[in-house]
N, C-alpha and C positions, 0 to 999 in steps of 0.2 A: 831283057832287062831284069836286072834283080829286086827284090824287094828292098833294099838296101838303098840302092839308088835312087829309089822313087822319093825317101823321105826325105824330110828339110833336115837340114844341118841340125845337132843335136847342142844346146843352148846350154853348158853343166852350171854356170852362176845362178841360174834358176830354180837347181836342186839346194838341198840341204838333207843333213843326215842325221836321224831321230833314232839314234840306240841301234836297231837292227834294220830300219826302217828306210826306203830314200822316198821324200816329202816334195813336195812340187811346192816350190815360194812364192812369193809376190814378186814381182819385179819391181826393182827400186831402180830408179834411174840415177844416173851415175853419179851425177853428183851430190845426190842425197847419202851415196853410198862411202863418201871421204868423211875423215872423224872431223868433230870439229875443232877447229882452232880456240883456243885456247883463249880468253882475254886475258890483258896485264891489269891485275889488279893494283889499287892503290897504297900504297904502306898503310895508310889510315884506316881502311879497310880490312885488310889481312890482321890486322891488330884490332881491332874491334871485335872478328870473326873469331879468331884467336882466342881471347874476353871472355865471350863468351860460350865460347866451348867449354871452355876451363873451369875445374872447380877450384873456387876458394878454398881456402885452409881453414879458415873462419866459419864459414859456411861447413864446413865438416864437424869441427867441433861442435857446434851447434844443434846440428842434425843429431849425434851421437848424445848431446846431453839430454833431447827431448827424446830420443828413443829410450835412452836409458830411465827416465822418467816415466815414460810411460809405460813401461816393460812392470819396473816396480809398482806403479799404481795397480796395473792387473791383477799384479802375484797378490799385494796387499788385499785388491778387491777378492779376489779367491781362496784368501785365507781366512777375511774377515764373513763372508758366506758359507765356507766351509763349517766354522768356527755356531753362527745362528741357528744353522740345520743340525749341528750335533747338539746344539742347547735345547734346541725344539724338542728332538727326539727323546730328551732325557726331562723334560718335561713333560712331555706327554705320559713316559713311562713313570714319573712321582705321582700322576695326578692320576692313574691310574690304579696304584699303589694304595694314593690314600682312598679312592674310590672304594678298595676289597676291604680297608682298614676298618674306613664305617660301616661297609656290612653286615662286619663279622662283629663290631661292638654292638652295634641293634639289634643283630642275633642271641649276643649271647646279654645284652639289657631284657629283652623280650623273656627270653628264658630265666635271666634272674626273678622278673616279675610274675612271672608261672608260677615260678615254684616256692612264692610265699603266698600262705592262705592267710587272708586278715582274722577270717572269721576263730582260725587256731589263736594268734596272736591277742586278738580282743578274750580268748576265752583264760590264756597264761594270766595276761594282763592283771582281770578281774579276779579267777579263783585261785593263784598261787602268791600273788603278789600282791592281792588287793586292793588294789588298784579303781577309780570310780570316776564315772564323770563327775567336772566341776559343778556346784550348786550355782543359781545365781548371784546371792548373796558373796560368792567365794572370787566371781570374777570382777578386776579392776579397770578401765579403760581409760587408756593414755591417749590424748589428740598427739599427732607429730605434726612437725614442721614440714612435710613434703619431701624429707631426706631416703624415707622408704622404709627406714630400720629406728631403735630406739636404742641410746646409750643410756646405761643405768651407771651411773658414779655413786648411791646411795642407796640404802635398803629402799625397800618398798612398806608404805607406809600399811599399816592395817586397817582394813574396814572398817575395824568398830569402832576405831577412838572419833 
């Protein structure tokens, strides 16, 4: 007896073929194994299904107009922050500006004030120009009004009369 003989009949609906591969199946019983029939659907039905498959015309435009809305609100929003960050930046860079501007004026206020000596000043004053402090007698005192400064519209009257 051959080997051949010994085995049970070889069953091939139980195979199936995976690329290079042959795969052992389930076994489906027969009648699981017919497609299925089909039911009649209702007109009412297939046209409702129909329906809503479909898109509107309406519903496109729609769609298109808020796309396109919303498309330009972005571009806007990123032009308008684009637009804040380059003002920022050129802000930063005036304030910075005026920042070396004051340095350099209270550098060179501090050095104006160096380099005047009073005690020179008070000595021209007195021995070339002759020049003197006020007596008491010589000074007048005006009350003001709270304005801070005095307007004079008229001489100033003399001490002695």
């Amino acid at each position: 007896m051959s080997r051949r003989n010994s085995l049970a009949p070889i069953d091939e609906s139980a195979y199936y073929y995976d690329g290079n591969t042959v795969r052992v199946g389930d076994l489906i019983p027969e009648e699981e194994q017919q497609p299925e029939i089909q039911r009649r659907l209702s007109k009412k039905t297939r046209k409702n299904r129909a329906k809503a498959l479909s898109v509107n015309r309406g519903y496109v435009v729609f769609l298109a107009v808020v796309s396109t809305v919303a498309v330009s609100m972005c571009v806007s929003y990123i032009q308008l922050k684009t637009e804040i960050t380059s003002q920022s930046k050129k802000i930063a860079a005036k304030q910075t500006e005026l920042a070396d501007i004051r340095a350099d004026n209270d550098a060179l206020e501090n050095s104006l004030y160096a380099s005047v000596d009073l005690d020179e000043v008070y000595r021209i004053a007195t021995q070339k120009l002759g020049m003197h402090y006020p007596d008491q007698e010589q000074i007048v005192q005006y009350s003001t009004d709270g304005s801070g400064y005095l307007r004079q519209y008229t001489d100033i009257p003399d001490a002695d009369k």
